[in-house]
C-alpha positions as CSV (number, residue, x, y, z in Angstrom):
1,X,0.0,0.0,0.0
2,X,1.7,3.1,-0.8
3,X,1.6,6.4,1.3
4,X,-1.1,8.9,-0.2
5,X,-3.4,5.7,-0.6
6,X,-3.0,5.6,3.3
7,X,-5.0,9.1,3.9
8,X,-8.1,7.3,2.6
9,X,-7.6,4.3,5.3
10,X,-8.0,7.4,8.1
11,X,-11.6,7.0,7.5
12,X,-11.8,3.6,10.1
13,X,-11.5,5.8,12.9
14,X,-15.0,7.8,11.2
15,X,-17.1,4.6,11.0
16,X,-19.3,5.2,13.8
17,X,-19.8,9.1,12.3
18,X,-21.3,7.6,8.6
19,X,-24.6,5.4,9.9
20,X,-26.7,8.2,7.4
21,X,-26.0,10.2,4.2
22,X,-26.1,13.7,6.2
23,X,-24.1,12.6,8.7
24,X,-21.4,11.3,5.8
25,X,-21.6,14.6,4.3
26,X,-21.0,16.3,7.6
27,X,-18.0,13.8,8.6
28,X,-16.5,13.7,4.6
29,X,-16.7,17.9,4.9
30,X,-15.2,17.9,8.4
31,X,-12.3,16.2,7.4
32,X,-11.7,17.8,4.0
33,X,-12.3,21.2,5.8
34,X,-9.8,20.4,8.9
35,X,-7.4,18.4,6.8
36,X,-7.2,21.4,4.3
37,X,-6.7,23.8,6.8
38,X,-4.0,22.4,8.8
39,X,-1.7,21.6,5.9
40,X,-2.3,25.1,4.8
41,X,-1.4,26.7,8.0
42,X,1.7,24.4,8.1
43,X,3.0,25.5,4.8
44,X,4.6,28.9,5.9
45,X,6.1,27.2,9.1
46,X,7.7,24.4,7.7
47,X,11.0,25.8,6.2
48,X,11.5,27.0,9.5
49,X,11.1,24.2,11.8
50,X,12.3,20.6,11.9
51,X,12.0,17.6,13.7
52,X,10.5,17.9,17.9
53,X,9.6,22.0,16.9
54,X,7.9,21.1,14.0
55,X,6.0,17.9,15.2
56,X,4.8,20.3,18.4
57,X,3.8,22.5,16.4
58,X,1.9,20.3,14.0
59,X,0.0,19.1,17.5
60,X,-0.8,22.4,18.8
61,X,-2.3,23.5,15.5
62,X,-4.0,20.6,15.1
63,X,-5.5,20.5,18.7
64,X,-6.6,24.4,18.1
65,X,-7.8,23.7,15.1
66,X,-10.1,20.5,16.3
67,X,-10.8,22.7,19.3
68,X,-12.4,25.1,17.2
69,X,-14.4,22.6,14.5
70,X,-15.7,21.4,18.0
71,X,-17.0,24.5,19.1
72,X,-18.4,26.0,15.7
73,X,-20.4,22.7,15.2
74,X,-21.9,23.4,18.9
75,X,-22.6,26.6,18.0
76,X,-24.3,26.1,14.3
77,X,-25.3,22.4,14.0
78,X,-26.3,21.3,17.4
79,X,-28.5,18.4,16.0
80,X,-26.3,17.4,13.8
81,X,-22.7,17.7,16.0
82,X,-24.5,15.2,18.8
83,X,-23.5,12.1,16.8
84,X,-20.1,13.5,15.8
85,X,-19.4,14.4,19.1
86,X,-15.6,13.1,19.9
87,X,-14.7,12.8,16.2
88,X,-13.1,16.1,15.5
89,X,-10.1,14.9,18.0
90,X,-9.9,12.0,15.9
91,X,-9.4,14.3,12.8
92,X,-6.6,16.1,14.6
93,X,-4.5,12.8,14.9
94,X,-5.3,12.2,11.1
95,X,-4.0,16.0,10.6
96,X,-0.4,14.8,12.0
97,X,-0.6,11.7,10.3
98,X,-0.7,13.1,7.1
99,X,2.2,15.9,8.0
100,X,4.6,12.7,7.5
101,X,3.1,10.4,5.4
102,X,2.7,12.9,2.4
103,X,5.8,13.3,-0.4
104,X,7.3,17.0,0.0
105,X,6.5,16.7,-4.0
106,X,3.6,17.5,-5.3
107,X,1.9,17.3,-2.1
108,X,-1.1,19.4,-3.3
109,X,-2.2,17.2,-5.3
110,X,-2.0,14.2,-3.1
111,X,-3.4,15.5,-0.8
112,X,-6.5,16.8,-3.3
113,X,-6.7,13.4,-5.0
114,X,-7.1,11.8,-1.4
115,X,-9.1,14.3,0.3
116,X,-11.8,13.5,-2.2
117,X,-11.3,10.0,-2.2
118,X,-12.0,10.5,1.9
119,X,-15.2,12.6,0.8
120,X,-16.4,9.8,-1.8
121,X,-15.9,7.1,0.4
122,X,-17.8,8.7,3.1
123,X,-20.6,9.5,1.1
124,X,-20.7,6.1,-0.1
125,X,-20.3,4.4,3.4
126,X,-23.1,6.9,4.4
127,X,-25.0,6.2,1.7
128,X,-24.9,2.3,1.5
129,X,-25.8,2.2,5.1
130,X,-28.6,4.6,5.3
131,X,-29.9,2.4,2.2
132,X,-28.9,-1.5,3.9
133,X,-30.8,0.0,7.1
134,X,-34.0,1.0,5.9
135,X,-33.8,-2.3,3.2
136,X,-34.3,-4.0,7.0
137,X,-30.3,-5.1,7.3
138,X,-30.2,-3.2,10.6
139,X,-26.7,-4.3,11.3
140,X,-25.3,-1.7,8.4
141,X,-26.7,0.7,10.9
142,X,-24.0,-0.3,13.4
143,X,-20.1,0.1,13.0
144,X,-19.5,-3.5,12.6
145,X,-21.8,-3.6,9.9
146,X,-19.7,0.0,8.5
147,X,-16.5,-2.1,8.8
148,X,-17.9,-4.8,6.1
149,X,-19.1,-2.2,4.2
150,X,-15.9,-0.4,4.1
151,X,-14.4,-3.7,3.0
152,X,-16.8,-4.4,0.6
153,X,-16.2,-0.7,-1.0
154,X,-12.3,-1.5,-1.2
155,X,-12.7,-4.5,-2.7
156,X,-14.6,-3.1,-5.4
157,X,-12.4,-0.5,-5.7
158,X,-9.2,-2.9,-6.1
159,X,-11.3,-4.9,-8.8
160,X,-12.2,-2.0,-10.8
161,X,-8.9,-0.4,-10.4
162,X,-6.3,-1.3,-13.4
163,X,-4.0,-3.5,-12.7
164,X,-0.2,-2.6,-12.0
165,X,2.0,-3.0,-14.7
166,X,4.3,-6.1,-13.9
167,X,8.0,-5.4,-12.6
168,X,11.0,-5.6,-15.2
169,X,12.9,-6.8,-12.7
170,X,12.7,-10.3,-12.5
171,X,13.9,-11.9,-8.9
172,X,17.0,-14.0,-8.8
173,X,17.7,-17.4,-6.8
């Protein structure tokens, strides 16, 4: 599994955030928004710090940054920030994840490509269970029943996905 394809495996932690479409949308736009914003903010500071400096201050700006997502959704979307109620915090480990994990080249557009693979997979996951759930499979509603369907939607994804192009090199005994 290579790195940037890691970014859309942060969405396990958000299982128990996708049991309906709306809350999906609200968990897919959480991330994008939080993700988006921390690498952004990070991008001035990072010529200028390096490794313990940097990492602290990669946590602090994700902690404020959580802190604040927390707080706005209390104040805006009551009924909807009930159900996503710890999840922002989990967003803010994801943020310092994806500090590391991401090339220094390009990393725009990594980070676009799997920001909106996180946002369609959410959707989906939202979507699929909201639709298994009222079809009368009341265990999609559940995260157990999110975790097959996650599965499910990677499998898919690694059937429909091209294959890799074989290796020149061929191993030697």
């Amino acid at each position: 599994m290579n790195k940037p394809l890691l970014l859309t495996a942060c969405l396990a932690p958000l299982l128990g955030a996708t049991s309906t479409l709306a809350q999906a949308a609200l968990a897919g736009t959480c991330c994008l928004g939080l993700i988006t914003a921390h690498q952004g903010l990070m991008t001035p500071l990072r010529p200028h710090l390096g490794g313990a400096t940097r990492t602290w201050a990669s946590l602090m700006l994700a902690a404020a940054l959580a802190t604040c997502l927390q707080l706005g959704l209390d104040a805006w979307a009551m009924a909807r920030a009930l159900p996503f109620n710890h999840y922002p915090a989990i967003i803010a480990l994801q943020c310092i994840g994806i500090e590391y994990l991401l090339p220094t080249q390009r990393r725009w557009r990594t980070l676009v490509k799997g920001l909106a693979g996180v946002l369609l997979t959410c959707l989906a996951l939202g979507l699929g269970r909201q639709w298994l759930a009222g079809m009368g499979l009341h265990i999609a509603a559940l995260v157990p029943g999110a975790l097959v369907l996650l599965g499910l939607l990677l499998g898919l994804y690694n059937r429909l996905r091209p294959p890799s192009s074989p290796s020149r090199r061929q191993g030697t005994l």
